[in-house]
N, C-alpha and C positions, 0 to 999 in steps of 0.2 A: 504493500500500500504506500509505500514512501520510494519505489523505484529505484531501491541501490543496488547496488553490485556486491558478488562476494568478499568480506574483508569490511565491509562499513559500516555496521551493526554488530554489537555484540548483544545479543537475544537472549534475554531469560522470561520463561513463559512458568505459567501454573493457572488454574482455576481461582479467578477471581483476582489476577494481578495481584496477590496479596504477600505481605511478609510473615502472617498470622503465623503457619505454617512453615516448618525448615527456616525457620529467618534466617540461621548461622549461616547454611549455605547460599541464600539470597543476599545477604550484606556482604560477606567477604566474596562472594564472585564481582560484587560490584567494587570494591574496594580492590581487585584486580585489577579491574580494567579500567579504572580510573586513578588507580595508585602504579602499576606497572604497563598499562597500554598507550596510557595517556589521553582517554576520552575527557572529552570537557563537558560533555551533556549528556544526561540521567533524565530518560523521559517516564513517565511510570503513565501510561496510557489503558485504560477501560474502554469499554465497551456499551452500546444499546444494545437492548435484549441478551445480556448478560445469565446465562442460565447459573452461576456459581450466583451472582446474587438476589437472581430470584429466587432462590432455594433459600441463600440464606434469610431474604425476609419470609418465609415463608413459614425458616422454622421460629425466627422472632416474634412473630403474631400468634404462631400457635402455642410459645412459651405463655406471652402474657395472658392467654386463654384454658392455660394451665395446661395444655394438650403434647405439650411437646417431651420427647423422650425422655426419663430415667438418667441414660446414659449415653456414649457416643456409641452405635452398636457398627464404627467403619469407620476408617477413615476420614472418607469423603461426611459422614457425618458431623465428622470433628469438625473438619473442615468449615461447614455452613454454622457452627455453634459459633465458634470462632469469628466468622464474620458477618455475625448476628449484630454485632455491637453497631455495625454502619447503618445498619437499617434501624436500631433505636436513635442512635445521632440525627438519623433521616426525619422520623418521624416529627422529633423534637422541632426541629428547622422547619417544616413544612407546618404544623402545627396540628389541632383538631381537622375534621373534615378530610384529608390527603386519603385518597382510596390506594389500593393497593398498586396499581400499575405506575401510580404517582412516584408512589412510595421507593416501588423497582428502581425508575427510574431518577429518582434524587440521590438513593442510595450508592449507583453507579460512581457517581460526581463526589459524593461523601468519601468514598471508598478510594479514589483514586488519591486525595489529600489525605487521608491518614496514611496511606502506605508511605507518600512522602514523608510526612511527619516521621515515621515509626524508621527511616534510616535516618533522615534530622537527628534522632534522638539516639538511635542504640549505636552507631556507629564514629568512634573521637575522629577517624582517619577523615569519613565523606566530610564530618562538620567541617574540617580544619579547611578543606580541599576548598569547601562552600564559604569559610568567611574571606580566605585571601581571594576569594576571585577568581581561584583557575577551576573550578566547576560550577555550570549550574542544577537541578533540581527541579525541573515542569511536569504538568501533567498535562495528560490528554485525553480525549474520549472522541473513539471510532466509530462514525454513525453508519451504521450496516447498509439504511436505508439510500444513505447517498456517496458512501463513499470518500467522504470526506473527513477530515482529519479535525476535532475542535480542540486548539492549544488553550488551555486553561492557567498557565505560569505556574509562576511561584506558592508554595503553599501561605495561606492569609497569615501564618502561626511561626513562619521561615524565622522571623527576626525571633521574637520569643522564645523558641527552643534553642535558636544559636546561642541565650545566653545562659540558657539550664543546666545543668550538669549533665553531662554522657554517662551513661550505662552501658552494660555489654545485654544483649538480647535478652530476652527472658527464658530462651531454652539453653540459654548458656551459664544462667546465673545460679550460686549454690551458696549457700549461710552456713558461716562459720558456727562451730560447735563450741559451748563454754567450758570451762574445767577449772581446778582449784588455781592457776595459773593465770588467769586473768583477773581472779580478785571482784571483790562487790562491786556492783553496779549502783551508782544513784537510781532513787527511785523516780528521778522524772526521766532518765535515758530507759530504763524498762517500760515505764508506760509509752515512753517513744517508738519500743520494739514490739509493744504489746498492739499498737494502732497501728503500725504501719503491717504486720503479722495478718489481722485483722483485714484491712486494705488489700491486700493480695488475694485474699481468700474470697471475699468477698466480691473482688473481679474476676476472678477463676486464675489467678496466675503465681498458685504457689508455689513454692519452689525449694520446700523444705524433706522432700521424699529422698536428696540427693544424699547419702548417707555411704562413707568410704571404710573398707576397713580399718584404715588409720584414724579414722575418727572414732569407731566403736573401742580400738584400743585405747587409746587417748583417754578414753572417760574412764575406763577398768584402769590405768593405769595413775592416772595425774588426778584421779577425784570428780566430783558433780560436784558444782559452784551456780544454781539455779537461780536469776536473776529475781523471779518472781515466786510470791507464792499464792496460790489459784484454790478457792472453796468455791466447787459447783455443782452443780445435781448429777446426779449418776443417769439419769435420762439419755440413752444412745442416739438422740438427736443433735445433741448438744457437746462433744468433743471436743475438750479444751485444748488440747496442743493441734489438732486440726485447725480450729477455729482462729487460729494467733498463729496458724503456720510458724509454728515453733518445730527447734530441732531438740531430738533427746539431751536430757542436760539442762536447756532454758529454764522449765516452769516445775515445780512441786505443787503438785496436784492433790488434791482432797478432795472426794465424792461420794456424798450418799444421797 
């Protein structure tokens, strides 16, 4: 659709142009070719009639209708859970009244700025590449109907995340384990691990399951030093080191 020749694109494709999914591989193949190939322009382009995101509002409507799976039962379920979030962004923007095909179709646009956003933000090498100026960051949206290419720029949020702090992805990231070796924590930096825990869990992005054997030794060997101590009902709804996306070690738990 752009009429180049072999050699002037370098192409990474998935259902729904998204980084939800493999980010690690979707940011460092781009931090390739724009750290070692030398591209200067990162176009992250969507589509109309997008079937990855009308699936995913599709499972977003039938969540808030309480209808939607249990669990991811594939993949490609995961997939549409995952990029469930642009179609509530969509909605929110569009407001009451937006019918569904509205919906499809705002979400496209949503979706194609957040993926911007989401290397804005997990990735220090693209920012750095993005603040001095030898790379840009645009988006675009392929109208099927006519063939035509709509450039959308920069993301509205470009300036703001350039001054936030960088992150490594979230399937990259893993929380240290505490031991007698760190010593007491004030109790207003636990309530800061206890909301932030919380926070994660409560966007689906925890990321405290990552557990090495050098860290189960570490606690059998150097001691438990639990930041916090946690009284909660024994109700199996309610899991307190799930909930606070805590790692073994973190909280001393009491339940009845």
């Amino acid at each position: 659709i752009f009429d180049t020749m072999p050699g002037d694109i370098f192409v990474l494709r998935n259902a729904g142009n998204t980084c939800t999914h493999a980010e690690g591989s979707m940011v460092g193949s781009l931090e390739f070719c724009c750290g070692k190939l030398g591209s200067k322009l990162i176009l992250v382009m969507g589509h109309t009639k997008c079937g990855a995101i009308a699936g995913a509002t599709a499972t977003y409507l039938a969540s808030k209708e309480g209808k939607a799976s249990k669990s991811a039962g594939s993949a490609l379920e995961g997939l549409l859970v995952g990029l469930s979030g642009v179609a509530k962004q969509a909605e929110e923007e569009l407001g009451v009244g937006a019918d569904q095909d509205q919906l499809v179709s705002h979400s496209v646009r949503v979706n194609v700025f957040s993926s911007i956003e989401f290397l804005l933000k997990y990735s220090p090498s693209l920012r750095e590449l993005v603040k001095s100026g030898n790379v840009e960051i645009q988006g675009g949206i392929y109208h099927l109907e006519t063939g035509r290419v709509e450039f959308l720029g920069r993301s509205p949020r470009q300036a703001e995340l350039l001054r936030s702090d960088p992150s490594l992805p979230p399937s990259l990231q893993a929380l240290p384990i505490r031991t007698t070796t760190d010593g007491p924590l004030p109790s207003q930096e636990a309530l800061k691990l206890l909301k932030e825990g919380n926070a994660r869990f409560t966007s689906g992005a925890a990321i405290s399951g990552k557990i090495t054997p050098g860290m189960r030794k570490a606690l059998v060997n150097e001691g438990q030093a639990p930041h916090t101590a946690i009284i909660g009902c024994a109700d199996s709804r309610a899991p307190l080191e799930t909930i606070f996306d805590a790692m073994p070690g973190d909280l001393f738990v009491l339940r009845n």
